[in-house]
ZAMARGU-4260 file (C-alpha; in steps of 0.2 Angstrom, whole numbers, plus 5000, padded with zeros to 4 digits):
<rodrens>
0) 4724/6236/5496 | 4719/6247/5510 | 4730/6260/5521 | 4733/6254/5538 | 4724/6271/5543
5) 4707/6265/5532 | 4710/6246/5543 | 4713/6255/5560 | 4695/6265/5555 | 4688/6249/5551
10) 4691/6239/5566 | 4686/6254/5578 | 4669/6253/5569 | 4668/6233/5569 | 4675/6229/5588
15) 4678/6244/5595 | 4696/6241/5598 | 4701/6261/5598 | 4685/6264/5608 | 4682/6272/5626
20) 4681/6258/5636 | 4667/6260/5651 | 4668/6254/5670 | 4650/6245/5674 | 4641/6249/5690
25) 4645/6266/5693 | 4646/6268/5673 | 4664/6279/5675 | 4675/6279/5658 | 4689/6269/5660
30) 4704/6283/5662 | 4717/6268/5668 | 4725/6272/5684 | 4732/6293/5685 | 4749/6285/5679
35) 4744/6277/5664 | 4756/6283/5649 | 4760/6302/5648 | 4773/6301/5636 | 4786/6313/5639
40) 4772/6325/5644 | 4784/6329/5665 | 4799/6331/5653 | 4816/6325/5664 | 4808/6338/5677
45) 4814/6327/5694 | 4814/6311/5682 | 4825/6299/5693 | 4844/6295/5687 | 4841/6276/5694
50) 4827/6268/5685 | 4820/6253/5693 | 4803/6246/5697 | 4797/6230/5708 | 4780/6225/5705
55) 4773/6209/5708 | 4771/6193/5699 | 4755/6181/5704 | 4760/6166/5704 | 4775/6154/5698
60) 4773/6153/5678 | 4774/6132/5673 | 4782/6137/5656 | 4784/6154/5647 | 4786/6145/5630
65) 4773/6155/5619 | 4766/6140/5610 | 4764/6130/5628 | 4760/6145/5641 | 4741/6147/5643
70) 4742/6156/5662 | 4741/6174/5666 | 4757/6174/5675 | 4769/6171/5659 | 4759/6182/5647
75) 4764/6195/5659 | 4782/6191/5658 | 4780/6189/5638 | 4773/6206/5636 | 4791/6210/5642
80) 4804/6203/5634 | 4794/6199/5616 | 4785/6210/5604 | 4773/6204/5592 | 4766/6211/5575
85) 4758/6223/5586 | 4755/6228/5606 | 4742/6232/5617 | 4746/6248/5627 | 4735/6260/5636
90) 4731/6282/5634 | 4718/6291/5642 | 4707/6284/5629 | 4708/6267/5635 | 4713/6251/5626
95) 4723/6253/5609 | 4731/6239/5596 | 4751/6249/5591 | 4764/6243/5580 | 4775/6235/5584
100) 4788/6222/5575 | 4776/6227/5559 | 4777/6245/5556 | 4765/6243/5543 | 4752/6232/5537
105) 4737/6231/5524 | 4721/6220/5520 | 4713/6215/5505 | 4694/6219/5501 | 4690/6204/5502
110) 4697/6201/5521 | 4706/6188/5518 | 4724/6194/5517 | 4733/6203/5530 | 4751/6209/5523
115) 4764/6215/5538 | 4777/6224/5532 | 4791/6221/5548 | 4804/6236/5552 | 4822/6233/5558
120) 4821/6223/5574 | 4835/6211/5584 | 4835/6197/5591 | 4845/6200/5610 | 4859/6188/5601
125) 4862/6203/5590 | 4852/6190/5576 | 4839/6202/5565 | 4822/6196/5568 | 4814/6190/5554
130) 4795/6186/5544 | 4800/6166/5545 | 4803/6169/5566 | 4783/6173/5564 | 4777/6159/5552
135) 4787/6147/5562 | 4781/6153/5579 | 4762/6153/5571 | 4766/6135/5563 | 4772/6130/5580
140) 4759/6133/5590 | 4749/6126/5578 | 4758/6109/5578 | 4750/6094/5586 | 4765/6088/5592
145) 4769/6103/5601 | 4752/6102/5611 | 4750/6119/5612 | 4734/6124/5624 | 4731/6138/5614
150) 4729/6133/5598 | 4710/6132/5597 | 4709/6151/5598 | 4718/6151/5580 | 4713/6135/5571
155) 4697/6142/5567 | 4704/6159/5559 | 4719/6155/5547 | 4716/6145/5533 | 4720/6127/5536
160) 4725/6131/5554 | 4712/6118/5560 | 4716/6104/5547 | 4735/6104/5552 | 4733/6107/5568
165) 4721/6089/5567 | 4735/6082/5556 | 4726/6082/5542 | 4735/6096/5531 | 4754/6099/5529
170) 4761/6116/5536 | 4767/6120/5520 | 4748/6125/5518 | 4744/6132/5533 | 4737/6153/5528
175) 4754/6160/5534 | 4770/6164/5525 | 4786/6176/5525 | 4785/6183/5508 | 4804/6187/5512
180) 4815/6194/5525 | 4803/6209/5530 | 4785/6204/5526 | 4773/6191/5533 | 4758/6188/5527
185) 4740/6179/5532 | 4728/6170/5523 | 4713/6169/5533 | 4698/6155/5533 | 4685/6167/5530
190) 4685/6187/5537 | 4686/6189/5555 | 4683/6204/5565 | 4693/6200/5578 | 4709/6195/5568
195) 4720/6212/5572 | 4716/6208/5589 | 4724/6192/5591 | 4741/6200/5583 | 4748/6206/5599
200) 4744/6189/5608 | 4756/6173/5612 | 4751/6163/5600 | 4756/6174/5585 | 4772/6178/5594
205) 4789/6176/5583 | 4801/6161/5587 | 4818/6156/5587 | 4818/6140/5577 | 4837/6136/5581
210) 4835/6140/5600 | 4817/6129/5602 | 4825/6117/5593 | 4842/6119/5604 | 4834/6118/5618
215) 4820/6105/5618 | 4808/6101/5630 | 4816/6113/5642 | 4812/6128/5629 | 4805/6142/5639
220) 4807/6134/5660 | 4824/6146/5662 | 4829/6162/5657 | 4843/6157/5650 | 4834/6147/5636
225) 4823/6164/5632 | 4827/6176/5619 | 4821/6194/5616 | 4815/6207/5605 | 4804/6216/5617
230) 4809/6231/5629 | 4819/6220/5642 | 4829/6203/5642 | 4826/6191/5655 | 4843/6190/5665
235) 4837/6179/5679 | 4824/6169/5686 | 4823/6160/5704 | 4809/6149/5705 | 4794/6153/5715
240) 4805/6171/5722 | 4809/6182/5708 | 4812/6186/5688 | 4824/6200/5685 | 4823/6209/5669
245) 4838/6221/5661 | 4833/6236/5647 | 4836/6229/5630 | 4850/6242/5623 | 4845/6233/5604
250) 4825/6234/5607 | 4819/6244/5591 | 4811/6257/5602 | 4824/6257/5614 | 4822/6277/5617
255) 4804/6274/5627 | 4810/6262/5638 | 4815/6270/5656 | 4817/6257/5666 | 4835/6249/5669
260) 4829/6235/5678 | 4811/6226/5683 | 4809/6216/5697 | 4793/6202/5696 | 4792/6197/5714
265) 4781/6181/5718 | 4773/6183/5737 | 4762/6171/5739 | 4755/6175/5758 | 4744/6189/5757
270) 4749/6197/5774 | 4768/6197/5769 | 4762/6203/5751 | 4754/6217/5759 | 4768/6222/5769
275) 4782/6218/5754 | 4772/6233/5747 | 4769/6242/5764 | 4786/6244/5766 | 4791/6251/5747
280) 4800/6234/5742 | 4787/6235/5728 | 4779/6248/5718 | 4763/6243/5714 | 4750/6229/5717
285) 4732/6224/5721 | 4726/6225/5737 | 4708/6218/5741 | 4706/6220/5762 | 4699/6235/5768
290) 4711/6239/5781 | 4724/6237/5771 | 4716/6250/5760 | 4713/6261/5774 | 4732/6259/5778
295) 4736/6264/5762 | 4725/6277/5761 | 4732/6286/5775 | 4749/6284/5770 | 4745/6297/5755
300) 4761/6290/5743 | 4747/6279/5732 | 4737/6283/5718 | 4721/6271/5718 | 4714/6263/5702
305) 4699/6254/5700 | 4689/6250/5685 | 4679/6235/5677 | 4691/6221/5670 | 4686/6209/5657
310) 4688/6195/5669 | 4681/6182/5680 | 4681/6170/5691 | 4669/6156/5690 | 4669/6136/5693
315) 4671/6122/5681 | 4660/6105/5684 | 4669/6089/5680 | 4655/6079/5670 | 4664/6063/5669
320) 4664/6064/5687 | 4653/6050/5696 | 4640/6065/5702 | 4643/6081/5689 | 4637/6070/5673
325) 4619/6075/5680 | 4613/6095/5675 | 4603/6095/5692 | 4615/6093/5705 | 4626/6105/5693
330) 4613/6117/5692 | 4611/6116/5712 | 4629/6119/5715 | 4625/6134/5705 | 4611/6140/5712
335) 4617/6136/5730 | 4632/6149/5728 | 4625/6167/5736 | 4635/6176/5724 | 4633/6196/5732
340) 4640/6186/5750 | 4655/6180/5741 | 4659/6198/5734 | 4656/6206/5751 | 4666/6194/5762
345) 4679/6187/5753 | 4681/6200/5741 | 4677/6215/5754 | 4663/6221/5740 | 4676/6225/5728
350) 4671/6215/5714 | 4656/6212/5706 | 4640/6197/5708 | 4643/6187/5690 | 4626/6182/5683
355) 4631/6180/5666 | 4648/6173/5661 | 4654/6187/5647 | 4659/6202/5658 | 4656/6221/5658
360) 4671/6230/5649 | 4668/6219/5634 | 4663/6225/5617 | 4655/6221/5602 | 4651/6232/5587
365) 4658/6245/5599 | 4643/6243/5611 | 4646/6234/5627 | 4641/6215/5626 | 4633/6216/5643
370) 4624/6233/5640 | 4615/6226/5622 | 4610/6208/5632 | 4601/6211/5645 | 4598/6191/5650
375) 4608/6186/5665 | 4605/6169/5663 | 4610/6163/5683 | 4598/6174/5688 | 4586/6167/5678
380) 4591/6151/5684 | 4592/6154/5702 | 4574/6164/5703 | 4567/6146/5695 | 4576/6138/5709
385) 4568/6141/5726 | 4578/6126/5735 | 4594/6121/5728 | 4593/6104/5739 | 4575/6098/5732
390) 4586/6101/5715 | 4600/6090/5721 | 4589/6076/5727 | 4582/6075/5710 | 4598/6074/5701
395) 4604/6062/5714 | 4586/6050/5711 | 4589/6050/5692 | 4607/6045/5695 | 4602/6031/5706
400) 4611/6039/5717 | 4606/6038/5736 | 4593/6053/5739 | 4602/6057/5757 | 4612/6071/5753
405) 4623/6066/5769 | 4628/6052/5759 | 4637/6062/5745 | 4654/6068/5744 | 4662/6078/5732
410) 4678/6085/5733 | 4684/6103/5727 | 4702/6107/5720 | 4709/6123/5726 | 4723/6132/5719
415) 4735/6139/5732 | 4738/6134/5749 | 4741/6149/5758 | 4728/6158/5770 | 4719/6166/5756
420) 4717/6151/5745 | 4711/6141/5760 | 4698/6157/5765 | 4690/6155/5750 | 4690/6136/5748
425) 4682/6134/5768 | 4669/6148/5765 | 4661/6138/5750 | 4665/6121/5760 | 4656/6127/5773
430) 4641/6134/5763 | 4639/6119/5751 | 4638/6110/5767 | 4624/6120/5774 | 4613/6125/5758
435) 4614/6105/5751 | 4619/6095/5765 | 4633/6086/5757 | 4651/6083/5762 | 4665/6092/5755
440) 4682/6089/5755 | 4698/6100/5748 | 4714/6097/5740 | 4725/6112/5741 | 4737/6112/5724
445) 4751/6123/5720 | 4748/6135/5702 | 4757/6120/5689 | 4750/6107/5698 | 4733/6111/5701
450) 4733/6114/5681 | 4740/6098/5678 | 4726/6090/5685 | 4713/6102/5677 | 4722/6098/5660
455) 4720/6079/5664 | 4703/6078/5670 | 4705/6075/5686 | 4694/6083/5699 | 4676/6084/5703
460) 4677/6103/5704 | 4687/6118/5705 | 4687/6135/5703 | 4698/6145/5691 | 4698/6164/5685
465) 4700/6169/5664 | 4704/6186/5659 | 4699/6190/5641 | 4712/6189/5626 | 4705/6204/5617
470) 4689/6212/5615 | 4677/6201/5608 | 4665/6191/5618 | 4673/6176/5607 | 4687/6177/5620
475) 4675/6171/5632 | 4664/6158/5623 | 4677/6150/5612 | 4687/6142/5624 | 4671/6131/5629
480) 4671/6124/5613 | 4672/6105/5610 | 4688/6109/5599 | 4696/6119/5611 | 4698/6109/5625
485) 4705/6123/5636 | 4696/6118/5652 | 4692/6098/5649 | 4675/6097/5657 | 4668/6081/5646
490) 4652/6094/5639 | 4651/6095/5620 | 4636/6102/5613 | 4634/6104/5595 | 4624/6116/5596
495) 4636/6128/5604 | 4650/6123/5592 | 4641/6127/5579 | 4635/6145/5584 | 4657/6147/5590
500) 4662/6141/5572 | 4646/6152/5562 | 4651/6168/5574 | 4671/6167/5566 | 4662/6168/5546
505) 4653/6182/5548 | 4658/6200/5551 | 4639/6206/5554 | 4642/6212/5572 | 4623/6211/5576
510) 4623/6193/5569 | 4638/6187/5581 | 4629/6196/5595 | 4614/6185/5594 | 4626/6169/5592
515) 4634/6173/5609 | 4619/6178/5617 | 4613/6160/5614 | 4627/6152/5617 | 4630/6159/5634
520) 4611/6153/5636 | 4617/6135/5633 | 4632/6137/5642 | 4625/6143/5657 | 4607/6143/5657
525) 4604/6125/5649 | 4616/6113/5652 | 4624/6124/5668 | 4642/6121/5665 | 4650/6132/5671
530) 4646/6144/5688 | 4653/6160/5686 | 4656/6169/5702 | 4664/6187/5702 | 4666/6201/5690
535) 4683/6208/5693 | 4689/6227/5695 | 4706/6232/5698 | 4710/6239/5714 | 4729/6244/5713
540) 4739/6254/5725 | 4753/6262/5713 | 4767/6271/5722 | 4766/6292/5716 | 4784/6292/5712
545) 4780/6278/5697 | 4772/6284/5681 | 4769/6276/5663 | 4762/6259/5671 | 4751/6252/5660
550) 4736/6240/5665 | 4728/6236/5649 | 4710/6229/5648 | 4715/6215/5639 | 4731/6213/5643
555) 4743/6214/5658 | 4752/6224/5671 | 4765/6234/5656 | 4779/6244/5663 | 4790/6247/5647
560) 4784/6265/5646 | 4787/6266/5667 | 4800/6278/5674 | 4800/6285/5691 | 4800/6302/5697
565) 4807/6309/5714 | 4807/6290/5721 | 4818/6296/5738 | 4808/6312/5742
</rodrens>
């Protein structure tokens, strides 16, 4: 067996996990935002006897069930009230895997076997937590009758994973198992680089067995039904307004946490987003419009953070749509889209154009993906596309479609319905309209609902955003995969599956950066099924008073180091 010291060497050589992460464009090092994580570096020095802090939540969460959440919006409350094997927190340095439930684990030479050794940890009912809450939560998520919408990015990684997850193995021989009480271990399909990285994530969080199975079908859509082990409880939650979250006296590292309460406000107009922060009533947030930026710049109470995320937004095609089954009205759609306008007027140049679909920030072999490839296949694709319209024409001709553009309409789901959701739904109306003369209708959704209809199949269009789950470009390509089946588009290419599936067997990092590069080829390039839009950065406005927030690249907004200092001078 190897130390957890020689492990923590190894996977900062093979995925760069304890590595400097790097800001593209102007090429900065990522330092996080001026209050990432000091420690107790300010000492109690004017450290506030009232410890509270409102930040924002994006958008109502439909479940935060760990094996049935798949949005941004509940792995942001997860990160607060569970702790996994490990955590995702922030230094100076950047991005770094810590323990947490394990205090401990080992691999064997081979790979195959990770060992975690768990350290005293409670449940919030005062119930100790245990290795079977981790096989069971696993084993859960990995159970097709719980119809999880992450399992995919685990069947392919522990041994069996897939088989039971397709109901053709039992769980009983599924690669995970509590050795006893304290120590869990994983038996893995083959070695996988990535596999450390996936610790800290949902679908490896630990379970209640007798509280899922208490409460049902409900599990995870109240507070009330949701245990925890992490920093905070969850003590409230009013739909579409507000979670409130209470310290945790029984969390194991109860002597961090700061914070006695945490607000998740959800604000879903921008204007009285702006002025909930404005006003103090929150903390911290994003803020995009350039006079509130000014605003806040004058004010001189904000520290201002921006770096590159691991994240995009980009637009599915629907190919079992009467008009998308064709790869040249796809590839017009794509080619229509003036990516450098959209960055500078509805994200007021911000962002950054997306001509690829694996994003800067993200590594591979400690090198940024994005730095070693330099192919950026929708440029490619737009320069061999002089007019997007002639394109459509074709498609429309093979289709035996009528060749008057006039003639077709498509219609485009739209999540949100406030002003900025319909911003940035008329703006591509009105330049689809214009570049290929078609018409264009919108359906304005709400969050749960607008993913309903994504998971069902039923749209002609839409655009989402994905933030990566770790640091890999498999966080990116995998979920494209026929088996996955995360954003149902109707594309399978074997082809790409196979490169997904060869990329997980091997742990030569040069060998998987070839695999992607090609698969982002077919993805993009070849078949066109996806149109990536916008790199994101942040661009947070943190009150100077709030210090320890924690806005990990692969992970979310994290305030159980926070603590606030001179809040009321």
């Amino acid at each position: 067996m190897k130390s957890k010291k020689m492990i923590a060497a190894l996977m900062a050589l093979t995925v760069g996990t304890g590595a400097v992460l790097t800001a593209c464009g102007d090429k900065a090092a990522n330092k996080g935002n001026d209050n990432t994580s000091k420690s107790n570096a300010e000492g109690n020095n004017g450290i506030d006897e009232e410890q509270y802090l409102n930040i924002f939540l994006g958008a109502e969460p439909k479940t935060i069930d760990p094996s049935r959440s798949s949005d941004l919006y509940s792995n942001q409350i997860l990160t607060h009230i569970v702790d996994g094997l490990t955590r995702i927190e922030q230094d100076e340095n950047g991005d770094k895997i810590v323990p947490g439930i394990a205090e401990s684990w080992e691999v064997s030479e081979d790979g195959l076997v990770w060992t975690f050794n768990l350290r005293d940890a409670k449940w919030s009912d005062g119930v100790a937590v245990t290795a079977k809450d981790f096989e069971y939560g696993v084993k859960r998520t990995l159970d097709p009758n719980t119809g999880s919408n992450y399992a995919w990015l685990i069947t392919p990684v522990i041994k069996n994973a897939d088989a039971f997850n397709k109901g053709e193995a039992t769980a009983d021989e599924v690669g995970v198992k509590a050795l006893d009480e304290k120590t869990v271990q994983f038996t893995l399909e083959s070695p996988v680089a990535y596999f450390l990285d996936l610790t800290y994530f949902r679908v490896m969080l630990p379970q209640r067995q007798d509280i899922v199975e208490q409460y049902g079908e409900a599990y995870g859509s109240e507070a009330e039904q949701m245990l925890s082990n992490g920093a905070f409880t969850l003590e409230s939650w009013t739909h579409d307004s507000e979670l409130v979250f209470k310290k945790n006296p029984d969390y194991w590292n109860a002597d961090v946490v700061k914070l006695d309460t945490v607000a998740m406000k959800i604000v879903k107009d921008e204007s009285a987003r702006m002025n909930t922060l404005f006003t103090g009533q929150v903390d911290l947030g994003v803020v995009s419009k350039a006079e509130w930026m000014n605003k806040f710049n004058e004010m001189g109470e904000f520290t201002y953070s921006s770096v590159a995320k691991p994240s995009a937004v980009y637009e599915v095609f629907n190919q079992n749509s009467r008009y998308f089954k064709n790869d040249k009205i796809r590839k017009a759609f794509i080619t229509a889209i003036d990516r450098e306008a959209i960055n500078q007027t509805l994200y007021r140049g911000i962002y950054m154009p997306a001509y690829a679909w694996v994003p800067y920030a993200v590594q591979i072999g400690g090198e940024e993906f994005r730095d070693k490839s330099s192919d950026l296949p929708i440029k490619r694709l737009i320069e061999e596309t002089p007019d997007p319209k002639a394109l459509l024409i074709e498609g429309l001709k093979e289709l035996g479609e009528s060749e008057n553009p006039a003639d077709m309409t498509v219609t485009m789901l739209q999540s949100g319905t406030n002003s900025r959701s319909r911003e940035f739904a008329e703006f591509e109306q009105q330049k689809l309209q214009e570049v290929l003369g078609i018409n264009v209708k919108i359906d304005y959704y709400e969050w749960a609902v607008f993913s309903d209809l994504i998971r069902k199949g039923e749209y002609d269009f839409a655009s989402q955003g994905w933030s990566g789950d770790y640091n890999d470009p498999m966080t990116f390509l995998e979920m494209f995969a026929s088996t996955a089946d995360v954003v149902p588009s109707g594309w399978v290419n074997e082809e790409y599956d196979s490169l997904i599936k060869e990329s997980t067997m091997t742990t030569d990092q040069q060998k998987r950066f070839e695999m992607f590069k090609r698969a982002e080829e077919i993805l993009l390039y070849e078949d066109a099924v996806i149109s990536p839009w916008i790199f994101r950065k942040t661009s947070t406005y943190t009150r100077k008073y709030a210090k320890g927030v924690m806005t990990p690249l692969f992970g979310t907004t994290d305030v159980t180091k926070a603590y606030t200092v001179n809040r009321d001078k």
